[in-house]
C-alpha positions in Angstrom: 0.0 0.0 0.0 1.3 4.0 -0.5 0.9 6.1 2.1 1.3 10.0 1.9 3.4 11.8 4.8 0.6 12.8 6.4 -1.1 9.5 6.1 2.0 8.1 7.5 1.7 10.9 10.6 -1.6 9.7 11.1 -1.2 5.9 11.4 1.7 6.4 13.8 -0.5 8.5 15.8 -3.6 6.3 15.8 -2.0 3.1 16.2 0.4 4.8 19.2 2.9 3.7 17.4 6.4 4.0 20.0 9.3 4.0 17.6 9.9 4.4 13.8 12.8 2.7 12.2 14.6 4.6 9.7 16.3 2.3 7.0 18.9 2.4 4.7 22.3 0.2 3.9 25.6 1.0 2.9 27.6 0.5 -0.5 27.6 -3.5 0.2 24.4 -3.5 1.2 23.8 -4.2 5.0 21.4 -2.9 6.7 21.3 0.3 9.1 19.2 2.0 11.2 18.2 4.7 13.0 15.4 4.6 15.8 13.3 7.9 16.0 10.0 8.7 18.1 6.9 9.8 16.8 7.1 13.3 18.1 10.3 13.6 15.4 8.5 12.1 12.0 7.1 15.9 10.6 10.8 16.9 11.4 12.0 13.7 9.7 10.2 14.1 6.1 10.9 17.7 5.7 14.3 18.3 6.7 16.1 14.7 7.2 17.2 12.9 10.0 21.3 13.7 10.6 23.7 10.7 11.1 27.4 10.6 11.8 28.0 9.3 8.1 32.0 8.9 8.8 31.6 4.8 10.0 29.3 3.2 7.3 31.6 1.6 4.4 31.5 4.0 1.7 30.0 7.1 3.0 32.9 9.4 3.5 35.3 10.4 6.8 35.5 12.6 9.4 35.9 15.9 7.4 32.9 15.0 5.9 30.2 13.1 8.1 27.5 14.8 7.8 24.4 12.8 5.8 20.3 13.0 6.3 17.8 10.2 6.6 14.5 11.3 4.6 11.9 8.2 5.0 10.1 7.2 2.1 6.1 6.7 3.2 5.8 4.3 0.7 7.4 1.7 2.4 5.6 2.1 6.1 6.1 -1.6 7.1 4.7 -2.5 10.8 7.2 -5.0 12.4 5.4 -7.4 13.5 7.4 -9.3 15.8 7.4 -6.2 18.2 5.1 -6.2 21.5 1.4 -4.8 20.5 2.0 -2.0 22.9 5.1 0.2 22.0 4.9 -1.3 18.3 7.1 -0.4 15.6 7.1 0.7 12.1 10.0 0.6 9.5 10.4 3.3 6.6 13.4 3.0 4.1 15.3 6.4 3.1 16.5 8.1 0.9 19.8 9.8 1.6 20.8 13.4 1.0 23.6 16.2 1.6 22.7 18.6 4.1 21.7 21.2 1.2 19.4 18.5 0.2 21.3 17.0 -2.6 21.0 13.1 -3.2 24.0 11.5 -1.4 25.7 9.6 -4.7 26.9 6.5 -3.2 23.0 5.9 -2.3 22.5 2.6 -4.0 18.6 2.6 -3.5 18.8 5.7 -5.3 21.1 4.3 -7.6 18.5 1.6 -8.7 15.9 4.4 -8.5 17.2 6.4 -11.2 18.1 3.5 -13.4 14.5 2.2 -13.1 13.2 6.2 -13.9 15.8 6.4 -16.8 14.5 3.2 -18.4 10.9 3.8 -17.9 11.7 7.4 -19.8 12.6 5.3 -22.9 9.7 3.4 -22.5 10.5 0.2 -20.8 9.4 -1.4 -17.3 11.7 -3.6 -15.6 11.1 -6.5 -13.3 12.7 -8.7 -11.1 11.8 -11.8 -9.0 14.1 -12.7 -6.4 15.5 -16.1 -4.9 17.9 -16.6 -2.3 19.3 -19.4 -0.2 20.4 -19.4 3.3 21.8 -22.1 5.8 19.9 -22.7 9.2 23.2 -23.5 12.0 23.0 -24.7 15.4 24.3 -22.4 17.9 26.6 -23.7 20.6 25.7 -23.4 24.7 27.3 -19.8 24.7 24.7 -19.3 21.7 27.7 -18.5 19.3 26.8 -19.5 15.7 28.3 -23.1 14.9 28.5 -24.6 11.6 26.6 -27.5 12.5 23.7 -27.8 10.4 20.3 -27.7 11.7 19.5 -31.2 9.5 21.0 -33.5 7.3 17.7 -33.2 4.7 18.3 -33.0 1.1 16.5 -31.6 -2.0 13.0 -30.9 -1.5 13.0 -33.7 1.3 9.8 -33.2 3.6 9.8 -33.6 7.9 11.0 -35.0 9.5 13.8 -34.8 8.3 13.3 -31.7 6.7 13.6 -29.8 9.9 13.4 -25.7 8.7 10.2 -26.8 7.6 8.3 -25.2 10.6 11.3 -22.2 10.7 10.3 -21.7 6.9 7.0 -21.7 7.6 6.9 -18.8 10.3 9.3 -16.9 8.0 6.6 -16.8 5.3 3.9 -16.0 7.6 5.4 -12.9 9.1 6.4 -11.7 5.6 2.8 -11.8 4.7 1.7 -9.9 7.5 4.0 -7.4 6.5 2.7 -7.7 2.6 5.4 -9.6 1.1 3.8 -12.9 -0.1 6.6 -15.3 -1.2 6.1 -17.4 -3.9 7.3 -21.1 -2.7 10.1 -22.3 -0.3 11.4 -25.9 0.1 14.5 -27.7 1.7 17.9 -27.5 -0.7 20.3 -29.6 -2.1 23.0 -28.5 1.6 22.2 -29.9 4.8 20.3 -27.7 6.9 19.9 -25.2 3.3 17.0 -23.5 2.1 15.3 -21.8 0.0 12.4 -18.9 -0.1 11.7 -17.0 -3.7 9.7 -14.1 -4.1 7.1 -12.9 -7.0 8.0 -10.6 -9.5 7.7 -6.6 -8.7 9.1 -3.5 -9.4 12.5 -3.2 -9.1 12.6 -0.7 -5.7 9.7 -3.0 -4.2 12.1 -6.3 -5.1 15.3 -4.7 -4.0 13.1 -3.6 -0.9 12.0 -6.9 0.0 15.5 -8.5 -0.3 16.3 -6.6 2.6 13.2 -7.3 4.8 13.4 -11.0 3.8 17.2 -11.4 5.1 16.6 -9.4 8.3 13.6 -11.2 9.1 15.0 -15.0 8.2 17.7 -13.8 10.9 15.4 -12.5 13.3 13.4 -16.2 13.6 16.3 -18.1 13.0 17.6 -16.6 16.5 14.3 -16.8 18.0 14.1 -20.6 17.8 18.0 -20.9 18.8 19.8 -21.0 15.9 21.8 -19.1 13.2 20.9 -17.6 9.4 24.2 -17.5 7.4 23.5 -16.1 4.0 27.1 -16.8 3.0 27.8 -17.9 -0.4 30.0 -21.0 0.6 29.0 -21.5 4.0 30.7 -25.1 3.8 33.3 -26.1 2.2 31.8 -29.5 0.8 28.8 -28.6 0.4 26.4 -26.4 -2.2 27.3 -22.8 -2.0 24.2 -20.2 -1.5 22.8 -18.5 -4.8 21.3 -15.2 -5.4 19.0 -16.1 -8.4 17.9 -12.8 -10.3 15.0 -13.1 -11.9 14.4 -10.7 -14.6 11.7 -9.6 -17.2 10.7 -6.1 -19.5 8.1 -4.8 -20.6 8.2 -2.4 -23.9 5.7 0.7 -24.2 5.6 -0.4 -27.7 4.3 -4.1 -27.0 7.5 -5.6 -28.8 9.2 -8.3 -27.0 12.6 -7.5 -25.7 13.4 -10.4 -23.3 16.6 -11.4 -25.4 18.4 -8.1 -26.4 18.1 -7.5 -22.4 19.6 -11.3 -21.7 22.2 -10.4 -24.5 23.0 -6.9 -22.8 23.5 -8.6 -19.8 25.8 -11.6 -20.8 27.7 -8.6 -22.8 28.4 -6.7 -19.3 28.7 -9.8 -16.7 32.3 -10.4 -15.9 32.5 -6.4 -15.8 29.4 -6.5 -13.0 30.5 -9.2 -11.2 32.7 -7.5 -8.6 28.9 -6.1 -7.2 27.2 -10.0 -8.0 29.7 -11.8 -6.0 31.6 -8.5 -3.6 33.5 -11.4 -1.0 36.2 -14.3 -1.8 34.1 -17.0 -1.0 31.5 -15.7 -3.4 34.3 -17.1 -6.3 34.5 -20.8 -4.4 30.8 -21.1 -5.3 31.5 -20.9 -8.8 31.4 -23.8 -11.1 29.7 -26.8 -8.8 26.4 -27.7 -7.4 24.3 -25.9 -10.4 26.5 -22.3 -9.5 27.8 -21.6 -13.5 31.4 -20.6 -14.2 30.8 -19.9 -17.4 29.1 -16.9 -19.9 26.2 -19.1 -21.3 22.2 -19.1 -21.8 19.8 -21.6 -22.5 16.2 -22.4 -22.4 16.5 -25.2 -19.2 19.9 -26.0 -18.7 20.5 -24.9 -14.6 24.1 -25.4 -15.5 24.0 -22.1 -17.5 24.9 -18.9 -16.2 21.3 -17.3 -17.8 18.2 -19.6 -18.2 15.3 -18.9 -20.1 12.4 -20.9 -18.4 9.7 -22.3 -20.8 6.8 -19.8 -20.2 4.9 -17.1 -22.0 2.8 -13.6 -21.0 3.7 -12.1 -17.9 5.2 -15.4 -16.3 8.2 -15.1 -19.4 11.5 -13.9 -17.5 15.3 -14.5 -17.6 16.9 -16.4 -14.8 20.8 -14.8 -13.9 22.4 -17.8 -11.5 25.9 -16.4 -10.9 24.8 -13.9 -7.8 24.9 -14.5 -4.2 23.2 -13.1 -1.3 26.2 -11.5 0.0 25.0 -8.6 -3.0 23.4 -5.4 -2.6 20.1 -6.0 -4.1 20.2 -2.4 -5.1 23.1 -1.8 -7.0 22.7 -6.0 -8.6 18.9 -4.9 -10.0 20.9 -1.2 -11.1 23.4 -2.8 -12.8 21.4 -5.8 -14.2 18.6 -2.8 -15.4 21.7 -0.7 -17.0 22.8 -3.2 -19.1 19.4 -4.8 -20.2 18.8 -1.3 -21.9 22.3 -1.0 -23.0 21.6 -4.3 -24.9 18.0 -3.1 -25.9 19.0 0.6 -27.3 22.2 -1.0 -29.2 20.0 -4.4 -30.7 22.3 -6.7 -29.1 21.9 -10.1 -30.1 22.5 -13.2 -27.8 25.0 -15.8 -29.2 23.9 -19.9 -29.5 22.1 -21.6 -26.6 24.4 -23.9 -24.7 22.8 -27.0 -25.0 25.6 -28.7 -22.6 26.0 -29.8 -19.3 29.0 -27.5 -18.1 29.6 -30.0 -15.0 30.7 -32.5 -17.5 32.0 -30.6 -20.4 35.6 -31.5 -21.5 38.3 -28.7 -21.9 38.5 -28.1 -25.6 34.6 -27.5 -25.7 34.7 -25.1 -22.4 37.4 -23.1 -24.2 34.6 -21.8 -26.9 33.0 -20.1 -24.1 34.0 -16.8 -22.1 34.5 -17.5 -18.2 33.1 -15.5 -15.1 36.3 -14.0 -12.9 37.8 -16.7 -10.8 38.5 -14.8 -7.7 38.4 -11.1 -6.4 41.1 -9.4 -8.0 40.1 -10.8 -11.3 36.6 -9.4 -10.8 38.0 -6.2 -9.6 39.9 -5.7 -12.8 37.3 -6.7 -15.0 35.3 -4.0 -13.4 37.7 -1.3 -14.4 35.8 -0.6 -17.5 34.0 2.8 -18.6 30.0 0.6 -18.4 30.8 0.4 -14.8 32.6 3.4 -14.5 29.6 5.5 -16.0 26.9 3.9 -13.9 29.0 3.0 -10.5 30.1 5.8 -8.1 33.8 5.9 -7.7 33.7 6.1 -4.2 31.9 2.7 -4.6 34.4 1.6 -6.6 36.9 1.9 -4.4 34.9 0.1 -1.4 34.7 -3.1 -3.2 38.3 -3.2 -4.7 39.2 -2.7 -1.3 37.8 -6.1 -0.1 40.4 -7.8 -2.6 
């Protein structure tokens, strides 16, 4: 639902509403927050909410600290999970210089704009989202262990597909916060799962990424144990993905689905850096249905882009090579920038792959272009003027630092 700032005002008011949550994340794309009280929300949505900007990754230094919070009413969320008395609400910001400029290194805002500059040419993007996570024991100190919660397989049911009931209360309190996941099932890892979303608008997608992973973490504590959203939690085991759903639609009614895919597989090793930002994102790569290399196909999961058999408005692209440890944000920006790049220009995709990559001999994998196998590869690959003119440099910077 949209709410106006007065609307907003007058919910908090007649719902005595205790405390309003102020979102936003920084360049990588964990969450922050700052905790206000209702007496403070008129002062909030017309002149910002200061905070010290110097200690989030990628927001400046000391000589230059100062940043404002400005909620967004569209995305009042109650949190239900707080007592009914004293109850809280979450808004997520936009964030601005103190002469009310928009702060650049605002990755919601980056994906904001992209969105707004592709719907000016006359195209609507969307995205569906699916991401898997690990459910750990914790130990008697409650310290996260890497024990996990069962030794279930694919799609295996209870017993011993024990996150069932954990899933379960995850999906419920997403619905009564009015995001309705799609499906969710046990995966291939013990103790791994899965959750994926319906398709949306990009903002509302990227938006939900982030309630979904705070609120997996919140339950997952609550019953005793541990979330990890890492891409290799395991060493022997299936890393987590990311899977990106993807779709367009054209003003003009023509189909565009496969100069966006092409546009995409045309930019990928340069946007990986912001698909797969930590080391163990690259350990993932190339095992337990996580591609290595730049492919598509119409069914083939060992392909970095599938292209599921469906038609009308269930007719997407499927990118496989993120992880969760991405910022939803600047992923969907990126993903949206090059989709149009490959729209505008008439880009054309190459060949399906019709192989299994997993089982693919060297002479026939050497045909095909291959993701960056580690950080500093990805870092480099990044140094390129697409990510240049669409990526902050001060963002830049953040992620070649985690080489």
């Amino acid at each position: 639902m949209k709410y106006s700032e007065q609307e907003v005002i007058q919910y908090v008011q007649e719902e005595e509403i205790a405390f309003i949550h102020l979102a936003f994340c920084d360049v990588f794309g964990r969450q922050k927050n700052i905790s206000i009280v209702p007496a403070e929300l008129p002062r909030a949505f017309e002149y910002g909410i200061a905070f010290d900007a110097s200690a989030i990754a990628g927001f400046g230094d000391e000589a230059r600290s100062d940043l404002l919070l400005r909620p967004d009413p569209d995305t009042l969320m109650l949190l239900p999970w707080r007592p009914e008395h004293g109850q809280v609400v979450r808004m997520f910001c936009s964030i601005v210089y103190p002469d009310g400029q928009p702060f650049e290194c605002d990755t919601r805002a980056m994906l904001r704009n992209a969105a707004a500059r592709a719907e000016e040419k006359g195209y609507s993007f969307l995205f569906g989202a699916e991401q898997e996570f690990y459910l750990f024991k914790r130990d008697e100190n409650g310290e996260p262990t890497k024990i996990p919660y069962d030794r279930a397989g694919y799609m295996d049911i209870a017993p011993d597909d024990k996150g069932e009931n954990i899933r379960r209360e995850i999906c419920l309190t997403l619905a009564q916060m009015g995001i309705f996941p799609e499906c969710s099932h046990h995966e291939e890892g013990p103790g791994q799962n899965e959750i994926d979303f319906r398709y949306s608008d990009p903002l509302t997608a990227a938006d939900n990424v982030m309630t979904f992973q705070s609120i997996v973490k919140f339950i997952a504590e609550r019953n005793g144990l541990y979330a990890d959203f890492s891409p290799k939690p395991l060493a022997e085991e299936p890393g987590s993905g990311f899977h990106i759903n993807m779709s367009v639609k054209a003003a003009d009614g023509r189909d565009r689905l496969y100069e966006m895919v092409a546009g995409v597989l045309d930019k990928v090793e340069e946007m990986t850096l912001f698909l797969n930002p930590v080391e163990a994102s690259y350990t993932r790569f190339g095992g337990h249905k996580a591609p290595r290399y730049v492919s598509w196909s119409r069914e083939n999961r060992s392909q970095l882009i599938r292209i599921p058999a469906a038609v009308g408005e269930y007719r997407r692209a499927e990118l496989r090579s993120p992880d969760p440890a991405a910022n939803p944000y600047l992923a969907f920006a990126l993903m949206i920038q090059a989709g149009l790049r490959g729209i505008e220009r008439g880009l054309e995709l190459p060949p399906a792959a019709g192989l299994n990559f997993y089982q693919a001999k060297g002479e026939t994998l050497s045909r095909f272009r291959r993701l960056p196998h580690d950080l500093t590869a990805a870092a480099a690959a990044a140094d390129s003027p697409f990510i240049r003119e669409h990526v902050p440099e001060a963002v830049i910077e953040e992620y070649r630092k985690k080489r």
